[in-house]
ZATOR-685379 format. One record per residue (C-alpha): residue in one letter; x, y, z. Coordinates in nm, 4 decimals. Layout:
! ZATOR-685379
[a; [X; Y; Z]]
...
This chain:
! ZATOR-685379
[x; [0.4996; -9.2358; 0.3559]]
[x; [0.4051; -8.8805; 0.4178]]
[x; [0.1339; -8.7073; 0.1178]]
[x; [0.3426; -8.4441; 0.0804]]
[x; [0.7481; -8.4471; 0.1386]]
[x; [0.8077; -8.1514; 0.4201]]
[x; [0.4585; -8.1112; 0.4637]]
[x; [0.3399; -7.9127; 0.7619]]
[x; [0.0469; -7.9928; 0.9822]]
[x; [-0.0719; -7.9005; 1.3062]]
[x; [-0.1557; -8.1429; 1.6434]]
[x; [-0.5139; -7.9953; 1.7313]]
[x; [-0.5715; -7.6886; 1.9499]]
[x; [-0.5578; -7.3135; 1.8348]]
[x; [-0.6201; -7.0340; 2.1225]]
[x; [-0.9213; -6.9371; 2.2183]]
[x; [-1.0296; -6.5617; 2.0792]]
[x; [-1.1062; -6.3316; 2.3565]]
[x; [-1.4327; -6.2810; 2.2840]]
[x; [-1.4602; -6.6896; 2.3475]]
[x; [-1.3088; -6.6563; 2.6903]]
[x; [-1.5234; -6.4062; 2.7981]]
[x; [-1.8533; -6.5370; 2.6183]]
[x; [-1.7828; -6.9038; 2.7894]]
[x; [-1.8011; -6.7098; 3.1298]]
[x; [-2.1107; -6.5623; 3.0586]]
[x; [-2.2751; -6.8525; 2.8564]]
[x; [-2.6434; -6.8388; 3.0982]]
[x; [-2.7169; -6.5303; 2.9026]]
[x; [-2.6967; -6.6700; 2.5096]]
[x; [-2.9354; -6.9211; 2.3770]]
[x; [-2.8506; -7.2405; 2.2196]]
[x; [-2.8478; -7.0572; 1.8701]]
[x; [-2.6493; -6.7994; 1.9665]]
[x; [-2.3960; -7.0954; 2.1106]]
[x; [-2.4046; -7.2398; 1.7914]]
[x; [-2.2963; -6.9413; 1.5958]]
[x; [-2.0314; -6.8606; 1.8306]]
[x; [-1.8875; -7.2368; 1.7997]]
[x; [-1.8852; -7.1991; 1.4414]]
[x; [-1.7440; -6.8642; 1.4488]]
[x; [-1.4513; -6.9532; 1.7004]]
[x; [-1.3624; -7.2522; 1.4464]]
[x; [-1.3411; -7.0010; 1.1033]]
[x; [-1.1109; -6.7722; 1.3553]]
[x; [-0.8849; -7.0570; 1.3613]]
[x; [-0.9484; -7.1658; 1.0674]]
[x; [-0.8488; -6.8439; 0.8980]]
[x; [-0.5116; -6.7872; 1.0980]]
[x; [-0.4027; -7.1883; 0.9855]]
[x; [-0.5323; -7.1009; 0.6045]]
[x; [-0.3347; -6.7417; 0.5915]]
[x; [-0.0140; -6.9268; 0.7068]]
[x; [-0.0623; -7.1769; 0.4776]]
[x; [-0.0186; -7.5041; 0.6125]]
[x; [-0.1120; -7.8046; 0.4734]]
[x; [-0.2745; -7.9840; 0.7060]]
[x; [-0.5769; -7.7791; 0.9316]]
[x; [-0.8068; -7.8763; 1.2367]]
[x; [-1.0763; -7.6950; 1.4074]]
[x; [-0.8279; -7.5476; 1.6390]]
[x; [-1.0222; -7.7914; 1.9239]]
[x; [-1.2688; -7.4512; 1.9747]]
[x; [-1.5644; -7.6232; 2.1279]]
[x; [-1.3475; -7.8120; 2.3926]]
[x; [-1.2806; -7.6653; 2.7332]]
[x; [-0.9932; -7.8363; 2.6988]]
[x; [-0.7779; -8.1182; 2.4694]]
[x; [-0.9203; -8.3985; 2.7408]]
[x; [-1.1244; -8.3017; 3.0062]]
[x; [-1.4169; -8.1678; 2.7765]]
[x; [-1.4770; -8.5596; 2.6837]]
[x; [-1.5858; -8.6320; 3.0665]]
[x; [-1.8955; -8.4523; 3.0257]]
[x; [-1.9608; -8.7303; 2.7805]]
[x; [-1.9056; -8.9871; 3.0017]]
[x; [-2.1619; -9.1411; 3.2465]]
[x; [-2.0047; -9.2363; 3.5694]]
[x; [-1.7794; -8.9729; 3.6218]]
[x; [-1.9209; -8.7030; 3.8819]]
[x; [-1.9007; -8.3888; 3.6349]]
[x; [-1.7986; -8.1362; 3.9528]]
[x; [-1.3715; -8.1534; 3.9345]]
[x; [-1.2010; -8.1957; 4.2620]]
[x; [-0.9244; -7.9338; 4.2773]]
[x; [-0.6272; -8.0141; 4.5177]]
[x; [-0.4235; -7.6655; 4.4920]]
[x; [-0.5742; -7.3263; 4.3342]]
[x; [-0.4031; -7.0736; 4.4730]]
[x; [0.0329; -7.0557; 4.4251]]
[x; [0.2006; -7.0883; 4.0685]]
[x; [0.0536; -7.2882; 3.7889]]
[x; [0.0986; -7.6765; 3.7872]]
[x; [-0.0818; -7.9928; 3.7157]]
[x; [-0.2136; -8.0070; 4.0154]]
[x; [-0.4530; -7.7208; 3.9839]]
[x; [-0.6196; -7.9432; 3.7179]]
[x; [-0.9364; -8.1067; 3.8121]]
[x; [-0.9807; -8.4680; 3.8773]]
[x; [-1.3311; -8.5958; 3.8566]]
[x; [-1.4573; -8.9185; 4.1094]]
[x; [-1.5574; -9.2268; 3.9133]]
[x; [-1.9219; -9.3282; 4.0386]]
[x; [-2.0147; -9.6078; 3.8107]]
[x; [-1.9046; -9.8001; 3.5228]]
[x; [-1.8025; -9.5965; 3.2335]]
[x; [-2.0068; -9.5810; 2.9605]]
[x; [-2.0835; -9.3339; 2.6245]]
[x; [-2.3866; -9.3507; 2.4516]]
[x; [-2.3474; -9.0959; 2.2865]]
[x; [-1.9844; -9.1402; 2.1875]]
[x; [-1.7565; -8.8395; 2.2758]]
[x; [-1.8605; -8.5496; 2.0438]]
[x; [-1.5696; -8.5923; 1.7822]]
[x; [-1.7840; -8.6612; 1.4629]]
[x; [-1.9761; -8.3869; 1.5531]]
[x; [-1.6765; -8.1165; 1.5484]]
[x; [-1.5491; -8.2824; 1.2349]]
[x; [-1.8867; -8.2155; 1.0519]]
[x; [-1.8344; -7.8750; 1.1930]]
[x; [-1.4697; -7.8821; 1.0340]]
[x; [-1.5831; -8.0268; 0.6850]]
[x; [-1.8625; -7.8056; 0.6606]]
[x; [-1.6519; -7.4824; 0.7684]]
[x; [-1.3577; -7.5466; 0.5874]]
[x; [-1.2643; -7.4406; 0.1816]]
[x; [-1.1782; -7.6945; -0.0170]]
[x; [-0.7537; -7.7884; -0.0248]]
[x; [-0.5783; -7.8738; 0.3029]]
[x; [-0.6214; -8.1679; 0.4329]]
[x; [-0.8324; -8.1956; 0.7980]]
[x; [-0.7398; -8.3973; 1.1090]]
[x; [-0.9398; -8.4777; 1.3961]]
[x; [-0.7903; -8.5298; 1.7337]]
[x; [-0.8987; -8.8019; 2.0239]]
[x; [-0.7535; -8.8087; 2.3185]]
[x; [-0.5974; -9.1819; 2.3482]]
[x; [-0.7826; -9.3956; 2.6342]]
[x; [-0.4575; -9.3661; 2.8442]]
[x; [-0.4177; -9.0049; 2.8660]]
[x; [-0.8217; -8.9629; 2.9642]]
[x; [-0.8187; -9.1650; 3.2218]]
[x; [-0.5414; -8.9349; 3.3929]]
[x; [-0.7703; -8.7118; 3.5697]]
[x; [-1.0208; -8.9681; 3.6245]]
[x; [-0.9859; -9.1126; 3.9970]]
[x; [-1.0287; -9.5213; 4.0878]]
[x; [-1.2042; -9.6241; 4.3689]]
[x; [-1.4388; -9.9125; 4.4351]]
[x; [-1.5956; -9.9235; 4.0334]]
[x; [-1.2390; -9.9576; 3.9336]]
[x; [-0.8905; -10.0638; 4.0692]]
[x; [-0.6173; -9.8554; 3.9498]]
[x; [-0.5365; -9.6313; 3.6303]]
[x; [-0.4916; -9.9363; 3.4271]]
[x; [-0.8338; -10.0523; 3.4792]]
[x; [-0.9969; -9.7384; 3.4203]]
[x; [-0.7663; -9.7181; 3.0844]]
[x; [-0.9361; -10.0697; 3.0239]]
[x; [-1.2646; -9.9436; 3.0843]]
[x; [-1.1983; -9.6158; 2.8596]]
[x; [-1.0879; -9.8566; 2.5165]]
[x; [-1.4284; -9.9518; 2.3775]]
[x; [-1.5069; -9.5680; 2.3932]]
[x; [-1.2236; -9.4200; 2.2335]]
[x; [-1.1896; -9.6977; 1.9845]]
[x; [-1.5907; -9.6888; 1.8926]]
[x; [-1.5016; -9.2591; 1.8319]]
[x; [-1.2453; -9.3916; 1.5909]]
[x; [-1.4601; -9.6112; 1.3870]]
[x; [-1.7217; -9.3458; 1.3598]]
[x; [-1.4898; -9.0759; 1.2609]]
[x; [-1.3694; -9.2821; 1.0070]]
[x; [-1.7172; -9.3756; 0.9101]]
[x; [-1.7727; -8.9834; 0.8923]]
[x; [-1.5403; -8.9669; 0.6301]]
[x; [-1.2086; -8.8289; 0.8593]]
[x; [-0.9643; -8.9732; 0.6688]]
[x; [-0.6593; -8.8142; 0.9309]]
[x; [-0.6379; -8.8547; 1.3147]]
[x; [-0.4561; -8.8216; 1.5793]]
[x; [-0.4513; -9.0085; 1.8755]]
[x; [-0.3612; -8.7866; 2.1727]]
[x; [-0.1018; -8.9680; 2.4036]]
[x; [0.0974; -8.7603; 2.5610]]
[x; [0.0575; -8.9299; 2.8954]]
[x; [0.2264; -9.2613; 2.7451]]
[x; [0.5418; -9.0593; 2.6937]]
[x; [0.5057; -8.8738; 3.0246]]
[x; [0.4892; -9.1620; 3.2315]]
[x; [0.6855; -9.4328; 2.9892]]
[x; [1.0106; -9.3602; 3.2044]]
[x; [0.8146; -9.5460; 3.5777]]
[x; [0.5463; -9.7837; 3.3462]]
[x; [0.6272; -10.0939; 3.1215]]
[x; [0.6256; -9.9043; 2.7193]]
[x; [0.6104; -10.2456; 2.6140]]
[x; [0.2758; -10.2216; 2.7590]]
[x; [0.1670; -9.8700; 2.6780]]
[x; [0.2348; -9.9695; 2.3181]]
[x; [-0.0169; -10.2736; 2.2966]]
[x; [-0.2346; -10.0522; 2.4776]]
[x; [-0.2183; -9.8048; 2.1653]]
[x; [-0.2573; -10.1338; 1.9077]]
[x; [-0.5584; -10.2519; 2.0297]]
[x; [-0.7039; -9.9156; 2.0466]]
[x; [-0.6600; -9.8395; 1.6753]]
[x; [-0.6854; -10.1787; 1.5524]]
[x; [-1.0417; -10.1569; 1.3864]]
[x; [-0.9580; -9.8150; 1.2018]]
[x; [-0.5643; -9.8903; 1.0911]]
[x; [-0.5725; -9.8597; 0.7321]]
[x; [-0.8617; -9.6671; 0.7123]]
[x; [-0.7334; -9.3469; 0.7806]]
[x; [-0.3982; -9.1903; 0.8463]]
[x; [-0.3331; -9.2066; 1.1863]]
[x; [-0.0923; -9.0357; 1.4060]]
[x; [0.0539; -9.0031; 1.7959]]
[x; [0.1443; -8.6982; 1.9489]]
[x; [0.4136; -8.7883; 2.2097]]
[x; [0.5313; -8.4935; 2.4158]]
[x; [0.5760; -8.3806; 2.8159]]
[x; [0.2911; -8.1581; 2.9036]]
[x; [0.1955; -7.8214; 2.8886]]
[x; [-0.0478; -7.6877; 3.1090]]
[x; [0.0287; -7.3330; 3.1528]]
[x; [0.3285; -7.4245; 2.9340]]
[x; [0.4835; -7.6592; 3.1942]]
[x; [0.6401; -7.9691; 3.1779]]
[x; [0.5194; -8.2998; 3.3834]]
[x; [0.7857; -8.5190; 3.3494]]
[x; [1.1558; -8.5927; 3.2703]]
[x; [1.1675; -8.5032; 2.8673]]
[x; [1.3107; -8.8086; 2.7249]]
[x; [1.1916; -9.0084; 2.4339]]
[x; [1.4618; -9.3018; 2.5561]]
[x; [1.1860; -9.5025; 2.7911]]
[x; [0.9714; -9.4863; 2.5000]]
[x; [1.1810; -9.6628; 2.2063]]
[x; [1.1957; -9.9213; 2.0188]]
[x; [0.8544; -10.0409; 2.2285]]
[x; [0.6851; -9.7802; 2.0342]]
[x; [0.8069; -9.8608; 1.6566]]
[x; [0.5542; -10.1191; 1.6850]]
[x; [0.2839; -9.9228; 1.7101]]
[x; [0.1088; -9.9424; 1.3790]]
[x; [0.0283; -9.5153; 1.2984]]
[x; [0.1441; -9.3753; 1.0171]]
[x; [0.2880; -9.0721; 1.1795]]
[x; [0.4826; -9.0099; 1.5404]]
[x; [0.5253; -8.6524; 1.6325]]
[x; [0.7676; -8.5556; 1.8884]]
[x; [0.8516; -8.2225; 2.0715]]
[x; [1.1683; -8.1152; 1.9844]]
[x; [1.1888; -7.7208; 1.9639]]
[x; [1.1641; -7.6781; 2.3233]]
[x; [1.3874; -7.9076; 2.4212]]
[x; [1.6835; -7.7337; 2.1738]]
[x; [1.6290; -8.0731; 1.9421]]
[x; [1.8163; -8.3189; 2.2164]]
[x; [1.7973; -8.6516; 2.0674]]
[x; [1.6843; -8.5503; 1.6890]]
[x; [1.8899; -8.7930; 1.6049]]
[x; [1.5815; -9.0631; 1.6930]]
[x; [1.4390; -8.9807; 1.3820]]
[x; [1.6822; -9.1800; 1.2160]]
[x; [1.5075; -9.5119; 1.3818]]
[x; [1.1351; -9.4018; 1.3378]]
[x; [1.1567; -9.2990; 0.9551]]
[x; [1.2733; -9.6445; 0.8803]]
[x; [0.9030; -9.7374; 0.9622]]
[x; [0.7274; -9.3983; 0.9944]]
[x; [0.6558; -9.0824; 0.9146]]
[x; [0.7939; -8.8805; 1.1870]]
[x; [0.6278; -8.5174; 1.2468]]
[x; [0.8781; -8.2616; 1.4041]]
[x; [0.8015; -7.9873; 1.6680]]
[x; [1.0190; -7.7009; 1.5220]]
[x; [0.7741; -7.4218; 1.7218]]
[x; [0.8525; -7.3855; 2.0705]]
[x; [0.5081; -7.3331; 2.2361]]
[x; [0.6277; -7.2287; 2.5563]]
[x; [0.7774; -6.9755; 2.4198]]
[x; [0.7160; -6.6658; 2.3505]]
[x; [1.0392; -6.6359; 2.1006]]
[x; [0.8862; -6.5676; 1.7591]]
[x; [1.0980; -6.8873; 1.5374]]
[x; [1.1978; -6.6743; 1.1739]]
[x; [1.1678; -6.8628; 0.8590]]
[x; [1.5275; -6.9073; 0.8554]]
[x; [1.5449; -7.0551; 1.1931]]
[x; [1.2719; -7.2963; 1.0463]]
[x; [1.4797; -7.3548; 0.7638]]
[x; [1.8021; -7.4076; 0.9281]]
[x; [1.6054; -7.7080; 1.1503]]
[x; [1.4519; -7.8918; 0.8557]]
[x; [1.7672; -7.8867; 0.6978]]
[x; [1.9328; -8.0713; 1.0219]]
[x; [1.6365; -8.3405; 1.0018]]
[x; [1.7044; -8.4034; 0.6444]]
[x; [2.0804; -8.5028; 0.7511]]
[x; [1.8769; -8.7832; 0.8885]]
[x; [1.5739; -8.8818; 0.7610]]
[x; [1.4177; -8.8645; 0.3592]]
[x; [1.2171; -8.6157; 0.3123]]
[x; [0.8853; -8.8430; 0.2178]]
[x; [0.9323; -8.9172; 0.5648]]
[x; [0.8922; -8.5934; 0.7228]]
[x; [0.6736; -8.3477; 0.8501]]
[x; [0.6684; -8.0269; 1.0448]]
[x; [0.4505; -7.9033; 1.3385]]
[x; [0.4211; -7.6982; 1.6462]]
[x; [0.5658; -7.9109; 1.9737]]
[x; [0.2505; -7.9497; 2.1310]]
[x; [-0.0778; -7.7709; 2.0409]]
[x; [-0.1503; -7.4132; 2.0484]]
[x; [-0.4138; -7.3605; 2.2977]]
[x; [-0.1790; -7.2580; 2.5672]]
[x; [-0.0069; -6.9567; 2.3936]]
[x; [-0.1733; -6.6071; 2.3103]]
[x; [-0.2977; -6.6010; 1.9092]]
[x; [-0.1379; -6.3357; 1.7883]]
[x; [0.2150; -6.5335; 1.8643]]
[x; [0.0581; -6.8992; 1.7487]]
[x; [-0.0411; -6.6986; 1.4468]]
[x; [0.2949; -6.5430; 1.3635]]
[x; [0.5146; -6.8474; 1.4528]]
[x; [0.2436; -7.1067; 1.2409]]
[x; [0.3193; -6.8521; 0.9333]]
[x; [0.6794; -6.8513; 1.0150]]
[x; [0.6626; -7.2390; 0.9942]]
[x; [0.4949; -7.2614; 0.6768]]
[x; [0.7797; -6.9773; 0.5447]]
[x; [1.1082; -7.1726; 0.6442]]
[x; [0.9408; -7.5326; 0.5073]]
[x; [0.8562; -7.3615; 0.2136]]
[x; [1.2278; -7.2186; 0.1415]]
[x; [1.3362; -7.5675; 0.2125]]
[x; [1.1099; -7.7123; -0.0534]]
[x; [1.1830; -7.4801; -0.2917]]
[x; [1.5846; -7.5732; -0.2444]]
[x; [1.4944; -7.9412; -0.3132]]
[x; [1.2655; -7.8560; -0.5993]]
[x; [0.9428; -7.9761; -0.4174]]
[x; [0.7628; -7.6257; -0.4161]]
């Protein structure tokens, strides 16, 4: 069960302040201290817009990543670090992502830079929400990463990418996180043209060594580079293969997709927590508080309250800050009136 009935939380990246765009272009003219202050810096920015609106659960807004999964290749040996770039000119797609040749076996000695941004977090961060770390699930990193002779296929190189991600679990844990989530939105991308059945003991043996130890949660959505979509968005392929996987808390996009198929919450709160996208971020539409309201209200026609949370659809990175800021606040607003109906404020 959730903490905190109607509690809101976050999945893990916050927009980058302009000054962090334009510094990370220019970064051959600071010096490793300087870096350091501006990573630190760039985390109490998003720090400060997540406090001000309130919410209950915060991350580090994923500041010191160039992005929610390709940063971790640069802590992987046997990846070339130079991306290979099929299309960069024409409107934005996936395919203007880089994909990065495997050259040996994969390996991480010096695991994938997670503990380090959650001491950043811990040591940044007042005391009172709760903070949640976010690894990218060994699944979703190996999408960009290309077989060839080391390995056979994406499976193998998702095979190859377990020990790492689950050894970054056990030392976050170790570190004292005590809430994670493990980034998978590939699994519900792909679940409608690959076994789920298989996806889902994927996930299992991933988090087996930490379950228990922390709260743990999935972020299951469709994309959003540039704000698009990369597959059909349907959570159908996905169930009831994924009720076995042992989290604590499944969060689904749902704002963006005008809440088709809410009604799946019904099956996952029987054995989860289930955390609801009610902010569209591919939109620019600011949600009010009483749009909020209004959907929290329809999720409580079907699942307990204990059982539910509320969150952005995806995470923030790809939408300007001074909407993620306004629409975070406006979620924290409408939950709040909600609570207050129930008696829970």
């Amino acid at each position: 069960m959730t903490r905190k009935p109607l509690r809101t939380t976050v999945i893990g990246s916050y927009p980058f302040p302009g000054w962090l765009e334009f510094a990370t272009l220019n970064l051959d003219r600071f010096g490793p201290a300087d870096i350091e202050e501006m990573q630190d810096d760039a985390v109490l920015a998003a720090l400060h817009d997540q406090l001000a609106a309130g919410l209950d659960v915060v991350t580090d807004g994923e500041q010191t990543r160039f992005d929610f999964n390709l940063s971790f290749y640069g802590y992987l040996e046997g990846v070339d670090k130079a991306p290979r770039v099929s299309r960069r000119f024409g409107p934005p797609a996936h395919d203007q992502r880089g994909a990065h040749a495997i050259t040996g076996p994969l390996k991480a000695p010096r695991g994938l830079g997670a503990v380090h941004e959650f001491n950043r977090l811990r040591r940044l961060a007042p005391a009172g929400p709760i903070l949640k770390a976010s690894v990218p699930g060994p699944y979703t990193l190996s999408g960009r990463l290309v077989p060839g002779s080391v390995y056979r296929d994406r499976w193998d190189v998702t095979e190859a990418l377990i020990p790492i991600v689950r050894d970054e679990l056990v030392a976050l844990t170790a570190a004292g996180c005590r809430e994670i989530t493990i980034d998978e939105p590939s699994m519900s991308c792909y679940a409608h043209r690959e076994d789920p059945a298989r996806l889902a003991a994927i996930f299992k043996r991933v988090i087996a060594p930490v379950a228990g130890r922390a709260r743990l949660s999935t972020h299951l959505c469709f994309g959003n580079y540039k704000a698009r979509a990369v597959a059909p968005r349907s959570y159908e392929p996905l169930f009831p293969a994924f009720l076995e996987v042992p989290v604590d808390e499944i969060h689904l996009e749902m704002a963006s997709r005008q809440y088709a198929g809410l009604e799946l919450i019904r099956e996952i709160a029987q054995v989860r927590d289930v955390a609801i996208g009610v902010i569209d971020v591919k939109n620019y539409h600011i949600e009010t508080a009483a749009e909020v309201a209004a959907a929290v209200r329809r999720c409580l026609q079907l699942a307990p309250a204990e059982r539910l949370a509320f969150a952005p659809d995806c995470g923030l990175s790809q939408t300007a800050r001074w909407a993620a800021s306004r629409k975070l606040a406006n979620l924290v607003e409408g939950v709040v009136e909600v609570r207050r109906e129930l008696g829970l404020a």
